[in-house]
ZAMARGU-4260 file (C-alpha; in steps of 0.2 Angstrom, whole numbers, plus 5000, padded with zeros to 4 digits):
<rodrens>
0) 5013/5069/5098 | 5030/5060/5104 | 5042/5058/5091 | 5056/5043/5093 | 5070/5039/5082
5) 5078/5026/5089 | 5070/5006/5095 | 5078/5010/5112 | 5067/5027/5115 | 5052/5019/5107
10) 5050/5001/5114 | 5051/5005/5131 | 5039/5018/5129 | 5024/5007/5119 | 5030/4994/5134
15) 5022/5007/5146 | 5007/5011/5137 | 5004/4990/5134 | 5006/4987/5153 | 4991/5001/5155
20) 4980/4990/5145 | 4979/4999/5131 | 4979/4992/5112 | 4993/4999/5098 | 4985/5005/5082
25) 4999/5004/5069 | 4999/5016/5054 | 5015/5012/5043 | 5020/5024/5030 | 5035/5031/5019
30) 5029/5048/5020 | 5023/5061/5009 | 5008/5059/5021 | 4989/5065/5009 | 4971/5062/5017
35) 4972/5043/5013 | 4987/5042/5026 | 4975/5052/5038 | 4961/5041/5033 | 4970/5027/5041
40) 4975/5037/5056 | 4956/5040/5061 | 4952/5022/5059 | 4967/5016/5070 | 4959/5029/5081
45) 4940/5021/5081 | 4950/5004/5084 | 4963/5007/5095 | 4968/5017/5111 | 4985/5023/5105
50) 4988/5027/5087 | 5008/5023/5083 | 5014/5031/5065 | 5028/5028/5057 | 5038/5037/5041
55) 5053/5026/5034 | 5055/5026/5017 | 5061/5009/5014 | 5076/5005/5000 | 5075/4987/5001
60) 5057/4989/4993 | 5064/4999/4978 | 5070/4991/4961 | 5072/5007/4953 | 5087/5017/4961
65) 5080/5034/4952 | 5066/5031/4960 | 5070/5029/4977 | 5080/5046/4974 | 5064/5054/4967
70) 5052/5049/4983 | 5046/5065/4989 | 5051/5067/5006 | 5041/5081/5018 | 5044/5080/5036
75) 5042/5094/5043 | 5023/5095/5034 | 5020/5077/5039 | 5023/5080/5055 | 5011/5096/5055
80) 4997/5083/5048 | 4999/5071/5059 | 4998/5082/5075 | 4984/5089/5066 | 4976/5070/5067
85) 4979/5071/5083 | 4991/5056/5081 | 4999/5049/5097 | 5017/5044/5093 | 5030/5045/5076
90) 5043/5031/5073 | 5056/5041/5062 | 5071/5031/5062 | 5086/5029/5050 | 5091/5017/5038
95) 5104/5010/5050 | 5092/5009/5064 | 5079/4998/5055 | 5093/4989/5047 | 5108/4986/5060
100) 5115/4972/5052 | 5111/4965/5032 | 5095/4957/5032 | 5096/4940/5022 | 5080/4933/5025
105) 5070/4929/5011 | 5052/4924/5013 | 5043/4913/5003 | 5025/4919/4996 | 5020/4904/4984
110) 5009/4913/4969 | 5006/4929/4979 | 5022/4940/4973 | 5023/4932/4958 | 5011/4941/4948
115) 5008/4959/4945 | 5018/4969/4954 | 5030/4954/4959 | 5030/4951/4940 | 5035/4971/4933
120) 5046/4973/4952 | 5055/4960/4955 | 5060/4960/4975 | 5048/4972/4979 | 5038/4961/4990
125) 5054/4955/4998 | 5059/4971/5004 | 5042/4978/5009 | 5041/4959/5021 | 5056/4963/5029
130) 5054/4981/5034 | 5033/4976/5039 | 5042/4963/5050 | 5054/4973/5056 | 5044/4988/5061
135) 5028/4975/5070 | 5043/4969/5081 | 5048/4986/5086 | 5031/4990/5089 | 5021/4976/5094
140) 5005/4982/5088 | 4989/4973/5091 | 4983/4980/5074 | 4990/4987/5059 | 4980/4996/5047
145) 4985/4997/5029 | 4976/5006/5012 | 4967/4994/5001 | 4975/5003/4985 | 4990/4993/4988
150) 4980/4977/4988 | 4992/4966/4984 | 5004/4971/4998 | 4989/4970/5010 | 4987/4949/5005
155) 5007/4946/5005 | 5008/4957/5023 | 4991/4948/5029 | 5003/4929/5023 | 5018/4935/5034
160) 5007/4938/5050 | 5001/4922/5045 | 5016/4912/5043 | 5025/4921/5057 | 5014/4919/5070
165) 5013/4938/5072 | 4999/4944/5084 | 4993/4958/5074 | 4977/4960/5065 | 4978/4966/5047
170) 4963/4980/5046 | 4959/4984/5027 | 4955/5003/5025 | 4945/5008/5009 | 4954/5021/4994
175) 4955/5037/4996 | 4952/5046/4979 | 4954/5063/4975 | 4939/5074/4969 | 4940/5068/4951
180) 4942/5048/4958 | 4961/5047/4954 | 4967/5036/4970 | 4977/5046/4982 | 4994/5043/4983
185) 5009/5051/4986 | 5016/5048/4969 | 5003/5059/4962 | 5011/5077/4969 | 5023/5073/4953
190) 5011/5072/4940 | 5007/5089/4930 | 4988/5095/4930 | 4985/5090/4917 | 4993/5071/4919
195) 4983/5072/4933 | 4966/5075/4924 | 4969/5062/4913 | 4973/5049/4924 | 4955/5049/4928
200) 4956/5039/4914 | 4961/5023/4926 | 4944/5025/4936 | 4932/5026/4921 | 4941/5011/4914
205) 4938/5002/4931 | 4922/5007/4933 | 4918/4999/4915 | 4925/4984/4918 | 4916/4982/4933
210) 4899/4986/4924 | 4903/4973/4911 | 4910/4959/4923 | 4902/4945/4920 | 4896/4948/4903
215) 4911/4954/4894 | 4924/4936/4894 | 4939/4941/4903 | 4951/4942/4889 | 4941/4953/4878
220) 4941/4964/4894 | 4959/4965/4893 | 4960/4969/4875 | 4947/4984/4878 | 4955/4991/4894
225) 4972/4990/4885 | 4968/5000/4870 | 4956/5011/4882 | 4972/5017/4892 | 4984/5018/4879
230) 4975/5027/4868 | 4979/5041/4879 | 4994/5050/4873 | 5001/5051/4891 | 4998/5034/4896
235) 5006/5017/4895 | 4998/5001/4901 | 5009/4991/4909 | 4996/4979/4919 | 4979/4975/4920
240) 4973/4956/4927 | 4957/4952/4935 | 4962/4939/4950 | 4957/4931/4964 | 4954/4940/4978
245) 4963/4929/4989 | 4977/4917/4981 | 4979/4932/4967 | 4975/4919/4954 | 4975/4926/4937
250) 4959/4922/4928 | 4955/4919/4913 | 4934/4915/4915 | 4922/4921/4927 | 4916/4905/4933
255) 4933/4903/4941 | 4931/4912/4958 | 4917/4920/4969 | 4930/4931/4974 | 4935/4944/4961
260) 4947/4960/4960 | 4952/4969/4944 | 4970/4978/4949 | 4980/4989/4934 | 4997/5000/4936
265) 4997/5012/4921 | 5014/5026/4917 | 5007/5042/4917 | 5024/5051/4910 | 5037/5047/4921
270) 5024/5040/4937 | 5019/5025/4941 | 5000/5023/4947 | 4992/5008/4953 | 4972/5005/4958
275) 4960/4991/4959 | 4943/4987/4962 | 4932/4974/4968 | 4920/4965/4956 | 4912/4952/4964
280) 4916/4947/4985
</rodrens>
């Protein structure tokens, strides 16, 4: 596996590989790399020729300066598990090299970062477009694939290729949960055991709304998976809306769409854990 640091190593590079006629599979990522980060690595590599990783973990999309501090940053064992997957090339750049100059740009979403996660961190999406952007321009994949758990980042990401004109495909890759279905993310390596047993507890509540969708109206849904949740000790509900699967409506019957994803973000102590499921596509 190569490893680049700088746009000036890494362009020239991909510039070789494109003129051989082969297609870029883009993996983006802040690190802290688990099996879904792999996951996404082996489908880049069905799709693509040349499987292109990258580990940045991006300030402009944290609200919460504690918790930009607090990101767990392993580079030595990321890079082991990405050689491991056989990965092709790692971006590794610095702040300064992602960000030579202040970045002003400010994109405009409509009703998409809004809601949600837009609503409980406010400029996330903002700073998650710019460094997306960034990083496809330095790259110039013809796809990028991205983990379904952070669903709404996947429809504001799959707007700015759209709105941008960029020639990359979005490529939706499924959760990866761990063996007791808690979706993987690199947040969880801070939970305690048992934090992490009973944040379990967001799965089964997920799966039950999805057995009672459709039959249980939507705001008695919400009433039953916000008592559900916080009846735990260790848990604190801070979201749960049933939406659109595609303008991230929030709905408030059934009827409303064909298209239909339930997405919650709970506190388990001091960590934040966000999951979704499809109900009805």
């Amino acid at each position: 596996m190569k490893i680049f640091t700088t746009v000036d190593e890494i362009r020239p590079h991909l510039k070789t590989m494109r003129d051989k006629g082969k297609t870029i599979g883009f993996v983006p990522t802040m690190g802290a790399l688990h099996e879904g980060h792999l996951s996404l690595i082996r489908e880049a590599q069905q799709d693509s020729d040349y499987v292109v990783a990258s580990i940045f973990v991006n300030p402009e999309q944290f609200n919460n300066k504690e918790d930009l501090e607090k990101y767990p940053r392993t580079k030595n064992a990321d890079i082991t598990k990405l050689e491991e997957a056989e990965c092709d090339v790692l971006f590794y750049p610095s702040v300064e090299e992602i960000y030579p100059t202040e970045d002003e740009t400010v994109f405009e979403f409509g009703n998409l970062d809004k809601v949600m996660e837009g609503k409980f961190r406010p400029g996330h999406f903002q700073g998650v477009a710019k460094v997306v952007k960034r990083l496809f321009d330095i790259v110039e994949p013809q796809k990028a694939f991205f983990g379904m758990k952070d669903y709404q980042q996947m429809v504001i990401i799959h707007k700015l290729t759209k709105d941008h004109n960029l020639p990359v495909e979005i490529v939706p890759c499924p959760i990866v949960r761990e063996e007791n279905q808690l979706a993987m993310s690199s947040r969880n390596e801070r939970l305690t055991e048992q934090q992490r047993k009973e944040a379990a507890l967001i799965y089964k509540t997920l799966k039950m709304v999805k057995i009672q969708s459709g039959f249980m109206p939507i705001l008695e849904m919400k009433d039953t998976v916000e008592r559900k949740i916080n009846k735990s000790k260790m848990m604190q509900l801070e979201y749960f809306e049933i939406v659109d699967m595609y303008s991230l409506k929030i709905l408030n019957a059934w009827a409303e769409s064909n298209n239909i994803i339930a997405c919650i973000a709970v506190h388990v102590g001091e960590v934040r854990l966000i999951d979704n499921m499809i109900l009805f596509s």
